[in-house]
C-alpha positions as CSV (number, residue, x, y, z in Angstrom):
1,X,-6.6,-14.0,-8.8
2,X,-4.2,-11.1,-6.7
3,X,-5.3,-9.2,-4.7
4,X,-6.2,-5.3,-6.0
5,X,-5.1,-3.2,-3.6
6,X,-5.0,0.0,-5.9
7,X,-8.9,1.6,-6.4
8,X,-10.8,0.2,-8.9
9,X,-13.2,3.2,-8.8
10,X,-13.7,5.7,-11.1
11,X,-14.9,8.2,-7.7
12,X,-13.5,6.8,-4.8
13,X,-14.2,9.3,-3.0
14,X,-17.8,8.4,-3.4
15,X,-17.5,4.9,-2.7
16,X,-15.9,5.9,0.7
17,X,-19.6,8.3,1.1
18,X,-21.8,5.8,0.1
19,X,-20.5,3.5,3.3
20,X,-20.6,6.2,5.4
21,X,-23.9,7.1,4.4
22,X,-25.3,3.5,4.7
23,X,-23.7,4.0,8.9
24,X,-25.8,7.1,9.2
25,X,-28.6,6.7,11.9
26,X,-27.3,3.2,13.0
27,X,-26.3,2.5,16.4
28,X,-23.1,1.1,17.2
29,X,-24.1,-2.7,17.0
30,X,-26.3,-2.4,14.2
31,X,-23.1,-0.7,12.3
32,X,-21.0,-3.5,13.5
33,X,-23.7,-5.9,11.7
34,X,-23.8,-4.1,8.5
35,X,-19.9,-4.2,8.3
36,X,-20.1,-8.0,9.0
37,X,-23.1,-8.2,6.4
38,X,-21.0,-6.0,3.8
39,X,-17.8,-8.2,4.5
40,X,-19.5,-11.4,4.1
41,X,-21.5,-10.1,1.0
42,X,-18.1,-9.2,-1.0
43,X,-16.3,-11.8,0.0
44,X,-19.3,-14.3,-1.0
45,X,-18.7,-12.0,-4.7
46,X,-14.6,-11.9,-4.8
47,X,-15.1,-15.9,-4.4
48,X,-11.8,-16.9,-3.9
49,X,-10.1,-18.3,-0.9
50,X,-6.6,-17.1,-1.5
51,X,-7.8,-14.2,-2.0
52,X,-9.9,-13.8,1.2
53,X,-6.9,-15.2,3.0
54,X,-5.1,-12.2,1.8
55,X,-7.2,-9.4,2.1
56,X,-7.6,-10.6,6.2
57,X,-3.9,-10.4,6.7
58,X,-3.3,-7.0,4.9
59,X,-6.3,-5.6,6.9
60,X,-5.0,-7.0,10.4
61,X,-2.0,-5.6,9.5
62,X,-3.2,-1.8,8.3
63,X,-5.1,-2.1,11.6
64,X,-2.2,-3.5,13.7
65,X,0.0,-0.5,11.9
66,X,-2.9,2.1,12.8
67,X,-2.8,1.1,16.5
68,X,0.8,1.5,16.9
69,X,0.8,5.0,15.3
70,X,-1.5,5.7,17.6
71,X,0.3,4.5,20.7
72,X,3.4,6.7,19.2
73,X,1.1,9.8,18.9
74,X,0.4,9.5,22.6
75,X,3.5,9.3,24.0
């Protein structure tokens, strides 16, 4: 299996709502939680190590990216 890194959903825009909405009222460690929960949960359902492997690295890297526009933006 390859990782999908185009949406698979018909709405996306309602897939991104439906997390934020689950956020809604939590504090900032129980949010923390439910991301962990939510990660483990698909991960658990994509059921592939390879996979897994490669979704981490593209995600540290969006996030490494992310902070180094950031760092530009402030200087």
């Amino acid at each position: 299996m390859v990782l999908s890194t185009a949406s698979n959903f018909a709405k996306p825009d309602d897939a991104f709502r439906a997390i934020v909405e689950a956020h809604r009222g939590l504090s900032d460690e129980q949010s923390a939680d439910l991301d962990a929960a939510l990660v483990l949960v698909l991960a658990n359902h994509i059921g592939d190590i390879a996979v897994l492997h490669e979704a981490i690295a593209l995600a540290k890297l969006r996030m490494l990216d992310a902070g180094q526009q950031q760092q530009q933006q402030q200087q």
